[in-house]
C-alpha positions in Angstrom: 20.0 -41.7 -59.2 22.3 -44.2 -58.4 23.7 -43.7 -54.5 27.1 -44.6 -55.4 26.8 -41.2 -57.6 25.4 -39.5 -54.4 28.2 -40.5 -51.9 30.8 -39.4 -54.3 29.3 -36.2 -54.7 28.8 -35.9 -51.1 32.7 -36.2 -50.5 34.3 -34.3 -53.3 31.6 -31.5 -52.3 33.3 -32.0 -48.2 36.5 -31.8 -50.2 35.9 -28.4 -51.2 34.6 -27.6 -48.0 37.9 -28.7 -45.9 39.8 -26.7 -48.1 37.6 -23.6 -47.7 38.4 -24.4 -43.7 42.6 -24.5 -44.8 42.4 -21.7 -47.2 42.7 -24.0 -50.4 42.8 -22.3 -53.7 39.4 -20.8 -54.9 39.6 -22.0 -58.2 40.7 -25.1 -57.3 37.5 -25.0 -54.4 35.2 -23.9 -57.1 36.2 -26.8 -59.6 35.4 -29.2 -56.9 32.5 -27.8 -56.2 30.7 -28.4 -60.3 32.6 -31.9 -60.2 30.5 -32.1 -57.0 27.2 -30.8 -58.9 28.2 -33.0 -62.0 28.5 -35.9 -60.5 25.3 -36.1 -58.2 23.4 -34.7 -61.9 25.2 -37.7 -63.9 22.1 -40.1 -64.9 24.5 -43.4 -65.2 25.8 -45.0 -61.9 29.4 -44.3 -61.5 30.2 -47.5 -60.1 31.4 -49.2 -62.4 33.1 -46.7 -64.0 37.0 -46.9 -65.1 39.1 -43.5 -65.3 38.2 -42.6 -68.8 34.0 -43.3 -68.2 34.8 -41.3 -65.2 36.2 -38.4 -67.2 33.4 -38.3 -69.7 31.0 -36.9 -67.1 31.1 -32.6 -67.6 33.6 -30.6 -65.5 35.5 -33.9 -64.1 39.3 -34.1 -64.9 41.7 -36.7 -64.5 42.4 -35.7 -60.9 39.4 -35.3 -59.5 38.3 -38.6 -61.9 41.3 -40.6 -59.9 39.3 -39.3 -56.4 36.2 -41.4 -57.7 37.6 -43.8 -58.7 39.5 -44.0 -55.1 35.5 -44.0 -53.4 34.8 -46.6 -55.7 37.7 -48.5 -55.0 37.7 -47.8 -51.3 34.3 -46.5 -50.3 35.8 -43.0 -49.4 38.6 -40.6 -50.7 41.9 -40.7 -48.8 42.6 -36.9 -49.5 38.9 -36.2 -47.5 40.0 -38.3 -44.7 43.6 -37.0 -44.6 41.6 -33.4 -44.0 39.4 -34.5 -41.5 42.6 -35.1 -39.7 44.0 -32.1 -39.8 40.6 -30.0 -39.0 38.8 -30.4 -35.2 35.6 -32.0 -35.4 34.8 -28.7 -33.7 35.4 -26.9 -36.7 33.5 -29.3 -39.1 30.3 -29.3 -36.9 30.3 -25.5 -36.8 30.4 -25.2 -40.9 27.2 -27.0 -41.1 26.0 -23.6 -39.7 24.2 -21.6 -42.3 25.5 -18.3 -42.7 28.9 -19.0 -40.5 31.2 -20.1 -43.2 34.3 -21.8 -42.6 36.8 -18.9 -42.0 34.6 -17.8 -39.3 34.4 -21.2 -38.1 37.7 -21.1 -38.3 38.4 -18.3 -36.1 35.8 -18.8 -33.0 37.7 -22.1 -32.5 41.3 -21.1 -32.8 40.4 -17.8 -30.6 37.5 -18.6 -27.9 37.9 -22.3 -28.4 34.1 -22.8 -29.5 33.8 -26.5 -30.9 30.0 -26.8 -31.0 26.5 -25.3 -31.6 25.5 -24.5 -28.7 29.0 -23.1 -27.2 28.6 -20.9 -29.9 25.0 -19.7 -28.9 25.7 -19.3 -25.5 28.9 -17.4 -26.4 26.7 -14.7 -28.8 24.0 -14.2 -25.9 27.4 -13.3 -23.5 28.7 -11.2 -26.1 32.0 -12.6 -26.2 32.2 -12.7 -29.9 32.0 -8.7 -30.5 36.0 -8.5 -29.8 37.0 -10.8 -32.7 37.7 -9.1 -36.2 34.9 -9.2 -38.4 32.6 -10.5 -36.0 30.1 -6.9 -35.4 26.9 -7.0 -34.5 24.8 -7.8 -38.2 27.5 -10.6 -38.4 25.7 -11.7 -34.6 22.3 -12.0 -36.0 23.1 -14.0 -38.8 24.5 -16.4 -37.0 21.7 -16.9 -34.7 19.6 -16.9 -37.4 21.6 -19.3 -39.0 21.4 -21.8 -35.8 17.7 -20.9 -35.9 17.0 -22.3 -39.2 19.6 -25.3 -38.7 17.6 -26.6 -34.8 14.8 -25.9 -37.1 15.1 -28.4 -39.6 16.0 -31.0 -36.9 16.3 -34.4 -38.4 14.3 -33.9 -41.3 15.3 -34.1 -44.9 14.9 -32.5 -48.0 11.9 -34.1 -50.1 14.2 -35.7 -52.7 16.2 -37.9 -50.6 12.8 -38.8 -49.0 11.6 -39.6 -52.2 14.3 -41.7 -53.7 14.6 -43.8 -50.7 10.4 -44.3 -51.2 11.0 -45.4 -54.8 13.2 -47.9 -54.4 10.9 -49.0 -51.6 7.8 -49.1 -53.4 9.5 -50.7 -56.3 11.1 -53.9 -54.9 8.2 -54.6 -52.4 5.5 -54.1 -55.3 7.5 -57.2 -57.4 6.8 -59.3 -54.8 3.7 -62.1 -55.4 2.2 -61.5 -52.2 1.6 -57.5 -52.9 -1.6 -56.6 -54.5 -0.7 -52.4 -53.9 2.4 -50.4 -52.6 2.8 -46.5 -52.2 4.3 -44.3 -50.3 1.9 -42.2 -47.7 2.6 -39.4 -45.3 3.8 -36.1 -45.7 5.7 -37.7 -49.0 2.8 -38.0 -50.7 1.4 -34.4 -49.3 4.7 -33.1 -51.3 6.0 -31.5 -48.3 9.3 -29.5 -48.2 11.1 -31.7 -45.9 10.2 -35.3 -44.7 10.9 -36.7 -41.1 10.0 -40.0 -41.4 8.8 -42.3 -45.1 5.8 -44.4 -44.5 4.7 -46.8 -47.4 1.5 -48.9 -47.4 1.1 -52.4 -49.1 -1.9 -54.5 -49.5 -1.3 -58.2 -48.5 -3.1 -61.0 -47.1 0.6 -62.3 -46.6 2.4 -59.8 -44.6 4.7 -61.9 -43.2 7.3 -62.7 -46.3 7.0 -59.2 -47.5 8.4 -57.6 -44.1 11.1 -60.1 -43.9 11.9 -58.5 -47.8 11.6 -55.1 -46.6 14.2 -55.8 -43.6 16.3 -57.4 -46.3 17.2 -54.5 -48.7 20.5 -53.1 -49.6 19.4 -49.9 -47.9 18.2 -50.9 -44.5 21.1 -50.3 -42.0 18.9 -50.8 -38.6 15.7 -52.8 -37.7 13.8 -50.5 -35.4 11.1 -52.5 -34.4 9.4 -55.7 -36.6 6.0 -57.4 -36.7 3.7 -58.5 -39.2 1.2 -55.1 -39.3 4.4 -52.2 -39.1 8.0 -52.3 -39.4 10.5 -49.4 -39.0 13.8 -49.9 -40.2 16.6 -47.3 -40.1 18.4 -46.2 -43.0 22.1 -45.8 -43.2 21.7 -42.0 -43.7 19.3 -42.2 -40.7 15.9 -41.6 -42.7 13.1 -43.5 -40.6 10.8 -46.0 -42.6 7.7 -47.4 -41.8 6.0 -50.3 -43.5 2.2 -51.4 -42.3 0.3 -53.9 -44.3 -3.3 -53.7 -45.1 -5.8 -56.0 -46.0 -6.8 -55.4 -49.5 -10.2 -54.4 -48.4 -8.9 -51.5 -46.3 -6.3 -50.2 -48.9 -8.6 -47.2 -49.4 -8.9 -46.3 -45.9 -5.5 -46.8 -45.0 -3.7 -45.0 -47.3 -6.1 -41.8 -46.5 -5.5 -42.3 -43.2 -1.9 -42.1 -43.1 -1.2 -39.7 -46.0 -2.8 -37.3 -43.6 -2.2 -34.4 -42.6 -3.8 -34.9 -39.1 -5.8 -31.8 -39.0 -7.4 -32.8 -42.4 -8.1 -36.3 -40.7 -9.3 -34.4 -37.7 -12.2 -32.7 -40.2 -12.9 -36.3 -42.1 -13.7 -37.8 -38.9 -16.0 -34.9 -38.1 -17.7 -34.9 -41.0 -17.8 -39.1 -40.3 -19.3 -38.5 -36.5 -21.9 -35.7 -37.8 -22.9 -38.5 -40.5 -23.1 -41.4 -37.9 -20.4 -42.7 -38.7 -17.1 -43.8 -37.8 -13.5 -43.3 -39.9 -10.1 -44.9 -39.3 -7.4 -46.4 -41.0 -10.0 -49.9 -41.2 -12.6 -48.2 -43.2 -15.6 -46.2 -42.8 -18.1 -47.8 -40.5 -21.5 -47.7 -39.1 -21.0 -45.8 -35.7 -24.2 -48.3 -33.9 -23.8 -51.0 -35.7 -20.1 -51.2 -36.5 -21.1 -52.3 -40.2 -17.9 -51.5 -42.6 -19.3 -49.2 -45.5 -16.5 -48.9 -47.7 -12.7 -48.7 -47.6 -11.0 -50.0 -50.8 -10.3 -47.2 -52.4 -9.8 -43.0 -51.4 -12.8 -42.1 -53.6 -15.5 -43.8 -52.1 -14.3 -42.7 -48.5 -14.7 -39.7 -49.9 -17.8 -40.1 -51.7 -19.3 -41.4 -48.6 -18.2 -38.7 -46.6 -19.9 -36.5 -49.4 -16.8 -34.8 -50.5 -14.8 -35.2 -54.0 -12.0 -36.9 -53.5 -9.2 -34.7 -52.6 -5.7 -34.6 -53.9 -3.1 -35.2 -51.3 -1.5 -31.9 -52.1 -4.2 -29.7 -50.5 -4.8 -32.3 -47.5 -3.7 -29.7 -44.7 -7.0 -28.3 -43.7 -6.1 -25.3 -45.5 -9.2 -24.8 -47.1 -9.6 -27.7 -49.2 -13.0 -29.6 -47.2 -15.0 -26.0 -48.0 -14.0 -26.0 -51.0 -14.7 -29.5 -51.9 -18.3 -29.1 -49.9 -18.8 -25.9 -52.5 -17.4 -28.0 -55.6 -14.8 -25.8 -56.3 -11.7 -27.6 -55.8 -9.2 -26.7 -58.4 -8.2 -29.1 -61.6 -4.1 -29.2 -59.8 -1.7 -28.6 -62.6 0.6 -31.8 -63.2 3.8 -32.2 -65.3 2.1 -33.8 -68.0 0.5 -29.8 -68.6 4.1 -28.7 -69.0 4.6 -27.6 -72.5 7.8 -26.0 -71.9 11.0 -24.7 -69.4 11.8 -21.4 -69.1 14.9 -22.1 -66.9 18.0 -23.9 -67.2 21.7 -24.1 -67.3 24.9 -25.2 -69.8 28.5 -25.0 -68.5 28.7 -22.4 -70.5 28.1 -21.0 -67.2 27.8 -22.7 -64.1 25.8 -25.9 -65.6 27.2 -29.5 -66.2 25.9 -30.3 -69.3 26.8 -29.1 -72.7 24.1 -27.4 -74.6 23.5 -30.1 -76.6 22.8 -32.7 -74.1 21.0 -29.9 -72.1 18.3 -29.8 -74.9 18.3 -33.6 -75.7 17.0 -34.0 -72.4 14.4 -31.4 -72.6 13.4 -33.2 -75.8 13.1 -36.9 -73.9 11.0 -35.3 -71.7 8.6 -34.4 -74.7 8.3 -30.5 -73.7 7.2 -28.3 -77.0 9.5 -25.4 -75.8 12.4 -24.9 -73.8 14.6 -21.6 -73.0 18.2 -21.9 -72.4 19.4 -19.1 -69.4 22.8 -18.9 -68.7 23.9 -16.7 -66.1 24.4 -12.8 -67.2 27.7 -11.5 -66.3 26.8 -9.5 -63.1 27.3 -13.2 -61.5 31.4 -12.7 -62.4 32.3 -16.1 -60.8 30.9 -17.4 -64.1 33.0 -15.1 -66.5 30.0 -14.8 -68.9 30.6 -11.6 -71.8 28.5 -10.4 -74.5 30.4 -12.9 -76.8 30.2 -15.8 -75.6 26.1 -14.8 -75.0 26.3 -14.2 -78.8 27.7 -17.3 -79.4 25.3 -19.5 -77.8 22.5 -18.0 -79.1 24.1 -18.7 -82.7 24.1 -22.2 -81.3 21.1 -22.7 -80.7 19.9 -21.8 -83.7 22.1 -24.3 -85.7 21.0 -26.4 -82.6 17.0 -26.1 -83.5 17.2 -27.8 -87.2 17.7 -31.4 -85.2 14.6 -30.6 -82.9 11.8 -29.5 -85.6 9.0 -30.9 -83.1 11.1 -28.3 -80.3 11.0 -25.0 -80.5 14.0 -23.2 -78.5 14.4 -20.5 -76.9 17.5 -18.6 -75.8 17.5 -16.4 -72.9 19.2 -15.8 -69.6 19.0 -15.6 -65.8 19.8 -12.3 -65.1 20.6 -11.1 -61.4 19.2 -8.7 -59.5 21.2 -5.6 -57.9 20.8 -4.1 -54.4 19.2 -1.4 -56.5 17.0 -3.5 -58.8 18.6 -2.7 -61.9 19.8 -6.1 -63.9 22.8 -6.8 -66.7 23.1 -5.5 -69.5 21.3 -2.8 -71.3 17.7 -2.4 -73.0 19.0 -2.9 -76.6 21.3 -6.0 -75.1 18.3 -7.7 -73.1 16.0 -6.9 -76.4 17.5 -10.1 -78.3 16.4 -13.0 -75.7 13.4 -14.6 -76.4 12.9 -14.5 -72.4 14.5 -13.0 -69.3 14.5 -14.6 -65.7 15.5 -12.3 -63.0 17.2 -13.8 -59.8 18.8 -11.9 -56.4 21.8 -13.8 -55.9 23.3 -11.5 -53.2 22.9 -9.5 -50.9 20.4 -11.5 -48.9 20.2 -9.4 -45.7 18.6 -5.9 -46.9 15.8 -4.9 -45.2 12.6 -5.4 -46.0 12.0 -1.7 -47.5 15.1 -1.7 -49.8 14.4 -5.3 -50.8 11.0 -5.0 -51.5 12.0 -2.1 -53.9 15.1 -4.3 -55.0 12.2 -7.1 -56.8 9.5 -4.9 -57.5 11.6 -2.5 -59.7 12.8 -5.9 -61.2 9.1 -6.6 -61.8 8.8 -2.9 -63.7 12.1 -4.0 -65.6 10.1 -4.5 -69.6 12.8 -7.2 -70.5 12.1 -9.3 -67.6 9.4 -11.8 -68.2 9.8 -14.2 -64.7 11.4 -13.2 -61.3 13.4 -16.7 -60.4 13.2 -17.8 -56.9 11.4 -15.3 -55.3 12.5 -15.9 -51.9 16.1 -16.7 -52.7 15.8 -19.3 -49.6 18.4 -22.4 -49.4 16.3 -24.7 -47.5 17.9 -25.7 -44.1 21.1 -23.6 -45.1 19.6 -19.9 -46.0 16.4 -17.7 -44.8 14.3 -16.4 -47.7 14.7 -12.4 -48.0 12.8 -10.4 -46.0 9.8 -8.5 -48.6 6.8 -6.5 -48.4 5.5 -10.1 -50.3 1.9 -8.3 -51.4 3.3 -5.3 -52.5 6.1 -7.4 -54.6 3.1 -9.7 -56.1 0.9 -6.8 -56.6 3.3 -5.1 -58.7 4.4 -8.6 -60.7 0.5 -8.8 -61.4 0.3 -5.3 -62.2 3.1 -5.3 -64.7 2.5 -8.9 -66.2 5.5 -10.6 -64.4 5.5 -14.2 -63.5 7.0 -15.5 -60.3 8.5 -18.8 -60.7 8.4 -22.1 -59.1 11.8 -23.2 -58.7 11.9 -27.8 -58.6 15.7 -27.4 -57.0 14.2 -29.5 -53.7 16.6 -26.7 -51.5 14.8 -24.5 -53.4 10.8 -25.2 -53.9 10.7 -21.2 -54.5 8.1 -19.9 -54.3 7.0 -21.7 -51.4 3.2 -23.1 -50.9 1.5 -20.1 -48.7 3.4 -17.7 -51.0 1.9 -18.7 -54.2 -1.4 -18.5 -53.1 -1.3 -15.2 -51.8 0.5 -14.4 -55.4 -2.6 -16.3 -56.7 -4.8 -14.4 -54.9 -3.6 -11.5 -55.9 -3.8 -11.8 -59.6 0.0 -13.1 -60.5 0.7 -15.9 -63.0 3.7 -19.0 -62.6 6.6 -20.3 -64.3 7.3 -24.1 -63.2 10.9 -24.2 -63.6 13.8 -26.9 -63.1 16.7 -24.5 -63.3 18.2 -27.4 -64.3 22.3 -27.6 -64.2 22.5 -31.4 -65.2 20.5 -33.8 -67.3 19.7 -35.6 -64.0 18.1 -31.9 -62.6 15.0 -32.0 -65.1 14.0 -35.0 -63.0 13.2 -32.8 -60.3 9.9 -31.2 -62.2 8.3 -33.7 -59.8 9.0 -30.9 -56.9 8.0 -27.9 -58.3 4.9 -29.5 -59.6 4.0 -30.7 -56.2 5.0 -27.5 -54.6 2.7 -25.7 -57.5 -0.4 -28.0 -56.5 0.1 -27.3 -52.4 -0.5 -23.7 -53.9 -3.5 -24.2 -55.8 -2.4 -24.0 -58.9 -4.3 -24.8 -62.3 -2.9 -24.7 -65.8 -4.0 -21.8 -66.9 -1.8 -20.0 -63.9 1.2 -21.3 -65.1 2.7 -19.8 -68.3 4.4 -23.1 -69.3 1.5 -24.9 -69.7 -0.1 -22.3 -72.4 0.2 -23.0 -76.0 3.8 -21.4 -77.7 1.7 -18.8 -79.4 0.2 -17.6 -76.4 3.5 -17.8 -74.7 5.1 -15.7 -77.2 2.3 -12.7 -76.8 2.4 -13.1 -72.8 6.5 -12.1 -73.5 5.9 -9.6 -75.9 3.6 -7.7 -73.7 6.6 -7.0 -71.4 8.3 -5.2 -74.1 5.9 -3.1 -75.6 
């Protein structure tokens, strides 16, 4: 995605945050807010857009089109800054807070005069918020948890800004002559949730012209430190990237070396020193002699050490060097097993994209299947009804004779009550082809009533997958609190799948969750949840969150054959 596309967003999306802060019209709020979504989700760059290119991209009016055009014009939106004037700083740095919300915000400033993060904290553990109106003692705890899970994520970022700032790395250092290799290492490559700092790896016996490229791009907004091995450079979002250059000899080596993690390095080297040997970013070497063995490529490191080679995934000493000893590391599932999608969005509800192009993109993706799930009308902010439901699926029908090589499938993303119960009756629910089941509120019960809350969902017939387990908002929302063994053990009791959400805020379920599910007999749904054509890019996610849980194909319903689908589904019902 274009950044021009990403700043945009960024602002209309502070836009409707500033006016949450002055008590701006909700519907007004809420329309900035999908512009916002639409936007970042638009695959073209909006650059060079005019007003009516502008206004072709889903849920952008004129007005809002004229504030794009203003960043493009201008580099920002004059309406933005015009807010930023009227709101403290104070105010602004204490809505990054999850769970604080900008009324609240709002109110410790204007009454205790609280401008910052920490004035806030200190103010809780004094108790000199309990006199303020709607400020009790639940309210407390949220908060601090809230400043918790925001110290928590520190500098880090989610793993698709990492990764877009690594492509466009990789891409324009890899056209250079003097690069033989380029890829992005580190925790990047490991697919973990958030990313501190990039590293990418080139092989060169010319280092010198490639960092002086590197230092050069559009992108770099700070030279941290330069020489002809590593580089760091700065971003002007602040993402840390480092560049070393390898001899072509040691590409092998280095790139297992810093992909990492470092306790699975600490167990290579082990296994190296046991051997008589010795293993570093160089190569693998005689220990005595100091002979190099091999270090070219990540498989023979491997084979020497006498392991398999091991997908970066499952690099975190979790397990993987026994079972690679044992020769029963797992085939990963990739995206090229997808067959289908059981979860996405139209702006029928609160999706960008109109059915049509919804499905166009499923179609360039080459899936065999794909379900359509629009929000059920317990979610009210999306004014769903049966009608409209009714509609769509008539829709999609018409919509199936231009895909013959695509089957579709119409269903819906129904939410999950305090109680467990969902929308919409057993007759109702009867006509999807497939139900997801989602919490979307409520996000504070306690662990009994919640793990009652999903498992009930689980014993639901009509629902087939239970979306985003966790319900977590990475860096902005905790996952629920659950009994998670006795929630998997009654999704693999009643032939539920739990989904693996690709939304990079979302990666839900998380890693250590799916392999307990695994363990415990459940099967998987890779999902985009897609709200945009430009979402069903981020399949890369879930897949490498899927393959940190140990995954295979056969776990994951999307992968199976339509027929087989189609029984798994009816099984719920019957």
């Amino acid at each position: 995605m274009a950044r021009a596309n990403d700043e945009a967003a960024a602002l209309i999306q502070e836009l409707a945050d500033l006016l949450s802060i002055t008590g701006g019209d909700a519907f007004k709020i809420r329309a900035y807010e999908k512009a916002a979504r639409a936007i970042a989700g638009h695959p073209d760059d909006i650059a060079g857009l005019d007003l009516a290119g502008l206004r072709k991209i889903p849920t952008v009016g004129e007005a809002i089109a004229k504030k794009v055009l203003d960043y493009n014009t201008t580099g920002t939106i004059r309406q933005v800054e015009e807010l930023r004037l009227q709101i403290p700083a104070g105010v602004r740095a204490l809505t990054e807070i999850p769970t604080l919300g900008p009324k609240k915000a709002l109110a410790v400033y204007e009454e205790l005069g609280i401008s910052s993060v920490d004035e806030l904290a200190t103010a809780i553990q004094e108790g000199r918020l309990r006199g303020l109106k709607g400020f009790g003692a639940k309210t407390e705890d949220n908060i601090v948890r809230g400043i918790e899970l925001m110290r928590s994520a520190g500098e880090r970022v989610l793993v698709d800004a990492a990764a877009g700032v690594a492509d466009e790395i990789v891409a324009a250092l890899a056209a250079l002559p003097q690069v033989e290799r380029c890829a992005h290492a580190g925790s990047l490559r490991r697919m973990r949730e958030t990313i501190g700092d990039v590293d990418v790896l080139a092989a060169s016996r010319d280092p010198h012209p490639i960092m002086e490229a590197f230092t050069a791009l559009p992108l770099v907004a700070e030279v941290i430190a330069g020489g002809d091995k590593k580089t760091s450079i700065r971003t002007a979002k602040g993402l840390q990237v480092d560049l070393r250059v390898v001899p072509p000899e040691s590409w092998g080596a280095a790139l297992q070396y810093f992909t990492g993690s470092q306790a699975h390095n600490i167990r290579t080297r082990e296994i190296a020193v046991k051997a008589g040997l010795k293993l570093s970013e160089y190569g693998l070497f005689h220990a005595e002699s100091g002979d190099l063995i091999v270090s070219a490529t990540e498989e023979e490191v491997y084979e020497r050490l006498g392991l398999p080679w091991i997908h970066p995934a499952l690099r975190e000493d979790g397990g993987e060097i026994e079972a690679a000893l044992a020769g029963d590391l797992p085939r990963l599932v990739t995206a090229e097993d997808l067959r289908g999608d059981l979860h996405s969005h139209t702006d029928l509800t609160d999706g960008t994209a109109p059915l049509d192009a919804m499905v166009a993109a499923a179609h360039a993706r080459g899936l065999e299947y794909y379900a359509i799930t629009d929000h059920a009308p317990d979610l009210f902010m999306q004014r769903m009804t049966d009608d409209k439901m009714l509609a769509q699926r008539e829709q999609v029908r018409e919509l199936q004779g231009e895909y013959p090589g695509m089957t579709l499938l119409h269903g819906t993303e129904l939410n999950i009550g305090p109680d467990g119960e969902v929308d919409w009756d057993a007759d109702f629910l009867s006509g999807f082809d497939v139900c997801v089941a989602s919490v979307h509120s409520h996000f504070t019960q306690d662990q009994a009533a919640m793990t009652r809350r999903l498992v009930r969902a689980c014993e639901n017939p009509h629902v087939h997958v239970i979306g985003h387990p966790t319900a977590r908002s990475i860096g902005r929302r905790p996952p629920v609190d659950a009994d998670w063994d006795e929630v998997f053990r009654a999704a693999a009791r009643t032939g539920t799948a739990m989904e693996v959400d690709s939304f990079p805020d979302r990666l839900d379920l998380p890693a250590d969750l799916i392999r307990r599910a695994k363990r415990l007999g459940v099967v998987f749904a890779i999902d985009t949840d897609a709200h945009s054509v430009g979402h069903h890019r981020n399949i890369r996610y879930g897949v490498g969150t899927a393959q940190r849980g140990w995954l295979t194909p056969d776990d994951v319903i999307n992968t199976w054959p339509l027929d087989r689908l189609r029984t798994f589904l009816a099984k719920r019902t019957t």
